[in-house]
N, C-alpha and C positions, 0 to 999 in steps of 0.2 A: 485632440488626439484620440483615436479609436485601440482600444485593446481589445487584444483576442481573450474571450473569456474560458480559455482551458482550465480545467482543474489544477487550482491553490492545495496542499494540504500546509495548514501549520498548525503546529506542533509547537504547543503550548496556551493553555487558559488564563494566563495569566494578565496582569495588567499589559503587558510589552505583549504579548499576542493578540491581544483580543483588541488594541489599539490599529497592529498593524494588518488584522483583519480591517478593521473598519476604515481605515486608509485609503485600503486597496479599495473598496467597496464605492464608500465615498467621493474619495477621486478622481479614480481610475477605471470605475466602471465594472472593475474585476468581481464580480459576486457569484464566481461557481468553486465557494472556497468550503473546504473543511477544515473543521477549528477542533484539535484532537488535543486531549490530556486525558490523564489517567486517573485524574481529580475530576472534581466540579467546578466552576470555573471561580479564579478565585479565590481558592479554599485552602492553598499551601502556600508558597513567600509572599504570595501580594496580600494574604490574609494578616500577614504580620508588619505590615505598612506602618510606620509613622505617619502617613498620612502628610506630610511635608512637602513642600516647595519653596528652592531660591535659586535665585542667580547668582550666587556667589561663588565662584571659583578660581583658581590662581592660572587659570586656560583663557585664555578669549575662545576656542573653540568650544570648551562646556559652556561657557556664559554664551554664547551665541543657538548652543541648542537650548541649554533651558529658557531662554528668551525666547526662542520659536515657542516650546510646549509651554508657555505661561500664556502667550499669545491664543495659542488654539484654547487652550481650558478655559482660558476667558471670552472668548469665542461661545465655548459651552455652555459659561458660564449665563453667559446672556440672551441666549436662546431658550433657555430650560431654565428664567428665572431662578438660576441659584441652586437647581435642582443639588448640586455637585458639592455644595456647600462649602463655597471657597471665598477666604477669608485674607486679609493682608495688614496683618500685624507685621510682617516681618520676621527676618529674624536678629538677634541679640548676639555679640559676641562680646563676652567679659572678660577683663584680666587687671590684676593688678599694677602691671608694666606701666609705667608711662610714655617708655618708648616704642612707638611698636612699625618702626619704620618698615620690619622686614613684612609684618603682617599687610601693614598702607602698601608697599610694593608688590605686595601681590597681587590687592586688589587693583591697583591702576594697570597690572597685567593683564587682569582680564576681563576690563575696563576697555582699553583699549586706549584710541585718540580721546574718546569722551570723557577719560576718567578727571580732567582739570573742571569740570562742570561737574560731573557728577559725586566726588567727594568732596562733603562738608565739612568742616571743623567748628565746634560749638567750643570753645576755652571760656565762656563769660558766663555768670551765674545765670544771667536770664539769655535767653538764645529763641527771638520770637518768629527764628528761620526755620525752626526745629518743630515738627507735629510728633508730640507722644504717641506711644501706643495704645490707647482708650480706644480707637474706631477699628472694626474688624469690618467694616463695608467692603469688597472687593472690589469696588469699581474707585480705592481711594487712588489717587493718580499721582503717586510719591514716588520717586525710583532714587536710584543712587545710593549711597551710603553717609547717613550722618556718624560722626565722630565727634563722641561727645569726653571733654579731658578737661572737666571742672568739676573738681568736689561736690560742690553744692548741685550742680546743674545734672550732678548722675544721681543726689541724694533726691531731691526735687519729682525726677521721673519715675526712677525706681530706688524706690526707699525700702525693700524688700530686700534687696541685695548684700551680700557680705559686704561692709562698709570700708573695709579694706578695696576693695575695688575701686579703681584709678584710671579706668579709660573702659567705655564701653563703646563697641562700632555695630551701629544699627542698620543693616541690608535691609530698604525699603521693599525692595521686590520679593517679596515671601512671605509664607502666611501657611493656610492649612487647606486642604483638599479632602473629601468625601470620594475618594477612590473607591469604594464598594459603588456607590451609585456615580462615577464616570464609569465603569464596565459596565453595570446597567442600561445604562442607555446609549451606548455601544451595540451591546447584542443585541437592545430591543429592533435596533437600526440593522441591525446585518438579517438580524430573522425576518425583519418585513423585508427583503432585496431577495430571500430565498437563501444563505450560506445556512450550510449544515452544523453539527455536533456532534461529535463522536467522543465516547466514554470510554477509553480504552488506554494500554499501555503499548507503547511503539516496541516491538518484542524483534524486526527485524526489516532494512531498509535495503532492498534489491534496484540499484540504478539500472538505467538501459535508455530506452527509449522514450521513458516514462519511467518515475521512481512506482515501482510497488511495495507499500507498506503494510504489512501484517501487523494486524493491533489485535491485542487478547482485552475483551470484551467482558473476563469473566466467567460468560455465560460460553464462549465459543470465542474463533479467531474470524474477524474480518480483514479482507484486502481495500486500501484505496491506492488509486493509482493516480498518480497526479504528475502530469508535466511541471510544476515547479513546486517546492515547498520551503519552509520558512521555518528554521531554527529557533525559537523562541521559548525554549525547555526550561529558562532559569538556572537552577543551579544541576540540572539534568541535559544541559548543553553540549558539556563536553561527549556524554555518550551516546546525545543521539550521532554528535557528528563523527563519532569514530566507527556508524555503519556504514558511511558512506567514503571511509578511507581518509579523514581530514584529522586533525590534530590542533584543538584551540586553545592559546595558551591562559586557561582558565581556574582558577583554582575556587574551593569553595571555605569560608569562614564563617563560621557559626559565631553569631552575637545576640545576646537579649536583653530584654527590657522590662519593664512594669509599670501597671498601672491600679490605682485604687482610688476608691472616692476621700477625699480630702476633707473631712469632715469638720477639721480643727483652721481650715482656710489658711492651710501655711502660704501656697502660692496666691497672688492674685488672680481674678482669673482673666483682666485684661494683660497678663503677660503673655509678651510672644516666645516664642521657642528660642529658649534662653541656652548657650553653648559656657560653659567656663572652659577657656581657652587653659588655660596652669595647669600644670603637674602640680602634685598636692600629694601628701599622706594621709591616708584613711584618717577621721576619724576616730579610731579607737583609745579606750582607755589602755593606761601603762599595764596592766594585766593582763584584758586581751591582745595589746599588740608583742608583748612577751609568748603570751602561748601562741599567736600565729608565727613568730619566728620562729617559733621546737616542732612544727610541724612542715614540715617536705610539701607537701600539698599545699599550705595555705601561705605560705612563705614570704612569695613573691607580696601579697598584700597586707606586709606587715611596713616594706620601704616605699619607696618614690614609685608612684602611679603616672601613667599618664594624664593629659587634660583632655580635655571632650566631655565629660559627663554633661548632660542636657535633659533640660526638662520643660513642659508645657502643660498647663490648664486642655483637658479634652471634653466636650459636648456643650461648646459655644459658651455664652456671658451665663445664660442659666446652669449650666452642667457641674458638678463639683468634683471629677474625679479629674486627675492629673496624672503625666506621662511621665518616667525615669527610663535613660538609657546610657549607654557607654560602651562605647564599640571599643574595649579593651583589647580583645581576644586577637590573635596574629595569629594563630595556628590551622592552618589548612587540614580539611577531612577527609576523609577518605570514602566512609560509608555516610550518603545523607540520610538512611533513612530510620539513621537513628539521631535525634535530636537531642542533643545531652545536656539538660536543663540543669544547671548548677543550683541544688537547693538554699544554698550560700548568698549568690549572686542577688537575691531582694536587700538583706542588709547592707551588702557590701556598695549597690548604685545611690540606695537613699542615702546612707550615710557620707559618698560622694560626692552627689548632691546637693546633702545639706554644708556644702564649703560655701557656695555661690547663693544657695536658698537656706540660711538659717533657720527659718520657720521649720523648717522640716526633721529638727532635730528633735520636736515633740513627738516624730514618731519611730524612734530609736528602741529597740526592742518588742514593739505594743502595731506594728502595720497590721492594718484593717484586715476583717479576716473576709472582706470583698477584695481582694488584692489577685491581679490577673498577672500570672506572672508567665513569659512567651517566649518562645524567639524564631528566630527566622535565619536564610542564608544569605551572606553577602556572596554570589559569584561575580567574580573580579577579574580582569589582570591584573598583570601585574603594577602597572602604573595605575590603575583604577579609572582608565576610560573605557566604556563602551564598543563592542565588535555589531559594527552593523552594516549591512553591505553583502557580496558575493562570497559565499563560501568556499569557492574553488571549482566543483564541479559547475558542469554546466547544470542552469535552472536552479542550482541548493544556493540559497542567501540564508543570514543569520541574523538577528536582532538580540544579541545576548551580552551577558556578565553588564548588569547595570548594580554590581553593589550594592548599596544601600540609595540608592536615586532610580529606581525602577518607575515608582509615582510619578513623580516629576518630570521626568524626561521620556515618558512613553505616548503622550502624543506626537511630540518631534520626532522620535524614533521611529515609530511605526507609519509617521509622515514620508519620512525617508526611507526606509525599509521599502515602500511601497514604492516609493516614487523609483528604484531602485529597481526592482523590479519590472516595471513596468517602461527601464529606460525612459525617464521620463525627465527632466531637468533638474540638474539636483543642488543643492546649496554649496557656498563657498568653503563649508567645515565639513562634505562627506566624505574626502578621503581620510582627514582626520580619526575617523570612526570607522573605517574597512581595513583591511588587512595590508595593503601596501602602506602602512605607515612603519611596518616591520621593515622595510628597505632603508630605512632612514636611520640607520643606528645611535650616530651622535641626538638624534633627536629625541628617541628612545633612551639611552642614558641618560637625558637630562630629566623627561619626564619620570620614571624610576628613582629619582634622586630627591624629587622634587616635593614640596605639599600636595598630596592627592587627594585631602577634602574629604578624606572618611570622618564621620560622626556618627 
């Protein structure tokens, strides 16, 4: 297939832009594109990446994208020897339930026909079906989900673990990704094809016959004009697309994390990105959680938390700093460009944390004073799937609200974004991810109702 190479602008540096540049490029042939943010590339949500990757989701449509983009990165993977530095530990989900039927039905949801093959049940002390987590090789060739609901056989692998813990389900397909250097060599690829950069902020979007967009530079305002361009703003989505009269139902939630060097080795560092699935209570001693209930503010984390709190070993078998996170927060913002760092929020995830990772409890009061503490935007909808696809006008397509799964699913994305683009054959789950899935209401309320995989 031959495309006309008109001028692309997208609009957005980020991982999900600068994938669905390179898509197009790659492809599609398309390389008279400009790649505009008002950042560096890079340098605002995708800077605050977990760095994560899995297939696990209660959709067969997300499991079927992020099995495309694990597909492509491994692609990448083995073309640039690892350049990307992707790894396949997996990921870990802990709980002390034994029965966790509702969680097993999710998975064979989005599983699919395959899920009778692909979940395992490990009940026997020794289980010589079962490959631990020790190899971070990326070419290891494990898929599916072990489930492991023996005492011994979860003490055995991980002996780290709150010992309360009664069933742990291992997602083989997942591991870690080097997301600064996948953009890397992305751009290096698009700048040798000839696509441009532009440093600027989108200040006003004039449709016609060709969009003309005014970017302040700064220094001065430049015009590009471009017969198609590509919504890829992040959690700045909704307002590029409300210049060109569209309305995305987008919202933006602030959640953060930390990380510091481990010096005391509470985690292992062959763990994988370990989830505690429980609600739990902080934590705290009977005095402090006394004085968090007499304060309005701190209140809510004085009773029942949600589960989610997660953590992982960062900078491979050698590296000794580790990751806390907990996407707690529910609360949508209004202005992003103020980042509201809870000076709270370091105690409050280790101690979290330390329910599922006890080791961690050495470092209660006393975290390293190397301790990086961040956060970033989840833009979402509502149900927590992805808008990728035609924006409404003619030529404006969208590639946005990827939550907290931007990494992971931005080669797929911007696979399809392009391919999208370009009319070009598209997969069995793109309408799934464009805007006519809003016609479907009952399907819509179920997804809204449903587990949406936030962590």
């Amino acid at each position: 297939m031959t495309s006309e190479n008109r001028p692309i602008a997208v609009i957005g540096a980020g991982i999900v832009g600068i994938a669905t540049a390179y898509y197009l490029a790659r492809n599609h042939s398309r390389t008279n594109i400009t790649l505009v943010d008002q950042f560096q590339p890079m340098s605002f949500t995708s800077a605050q990446s977990g760095n994560n990757f899995r297939n696990w989701w209660p959709h067969s449509a997300m499991v079927s994208l992020t099995n495309r983009s694990i597909d492509l990165m491994e692609q990448i993977s083995r073309d640039t020897d690892n350049r990307i530095g992707m790894t396949r530990r997996g990921y870990v989900v802990a709980t002390r339930e034994q029965n966790i039927d509702t969680l097993v039905s999710q998975l064979r949801s989005g599983l699919g026909d395959e899920s009778d093959t692909l979940v395992r049940y490990h009940d026997q002390a020794e289980a010589p079906r079962y490959f631990g987590p020790s190899g971070s090789d990326c070419s290891l060739d494990v898929n599916g989900v072990d489930i492991l609901c023996h005492y011994d056989l979860i003490r055995k692998h991980f002996p780290h673990y709150d010992p309360e813990v009664q069933t742990v389900v291992h997602i083989r397909r997942g591991g870690e990704i080097n997301s600064q250097q996948l953009a890397t060599y992305m751009l290096e690829y698009l700048k040798s094809v000839g696509a441009k950069r532009l440093m600027g902020q989108v200040r006003e979007i004039n449709p016609g016959n060709n969009y003309q967009i005014e970017i302040d530079t700064g220094s001065g305002s430049v015009e590009v004009v471009a017969g198609q361009i590509v919504n890829a703003a992040g959690p700045f989505a909704g307002e590029i697309a409300k210049w060109i009269d569209v309305e995305l139902p987008i919202i933006n939630v602030f959640q953060q994390k930390i990380a510091f060097e481990d010096h005391l080795m509470a985690v292992p560092r062959n763990q994988p990105f370990s989830i505690d699935l429980d609600r739990q209570q902080i934590d705290w001693s009977d005095s402090e959680r006394s004085a968090l209930r007499d304060d309005p503010q701190f209140a809510r984390f004085a009773g029942d938390m949600p589960g989610g709190t997660h953590c992982r070993p960062e900078g491979g078998d050698g590296g000794k700093w580790i990751k806390l996170g907990w996407a707690y927060n529910e609360e949508a913002a209004l202005d992003i460009d103020d980042q509201p760092l809870d000076a709270h929020f370091p105690e409050i995830v280790l101690r979290g944390a330390a329910r599922l990772n006890p080791g961690l409890r050495s470092y209660y009061g006393r975290l390293p004073q190397k301790c990086h503490h961040y956060g970033g935007w989840y833009s979402m909808t509502e149900e927590n799937w992805p808008l990728i696809g035609g924006m409404g006008p003619e030529g404006a397509f969208m590639n946005c609200a990827m939550s907290g799964f931007g990494t992971m699913t931005a080669c797929a994305s911007g696979e399809l974004c392009a391919a999208t683009i370009c009319e070009a054959r598209l997969p069995s789950y793109a309408e799934a991810f464009s805007l006519a899935r809003y016609e479907d209401l009952t399907q819509i309320d179920k997804l809204r109702a449903s587990n949406k995989g936030i962590l």
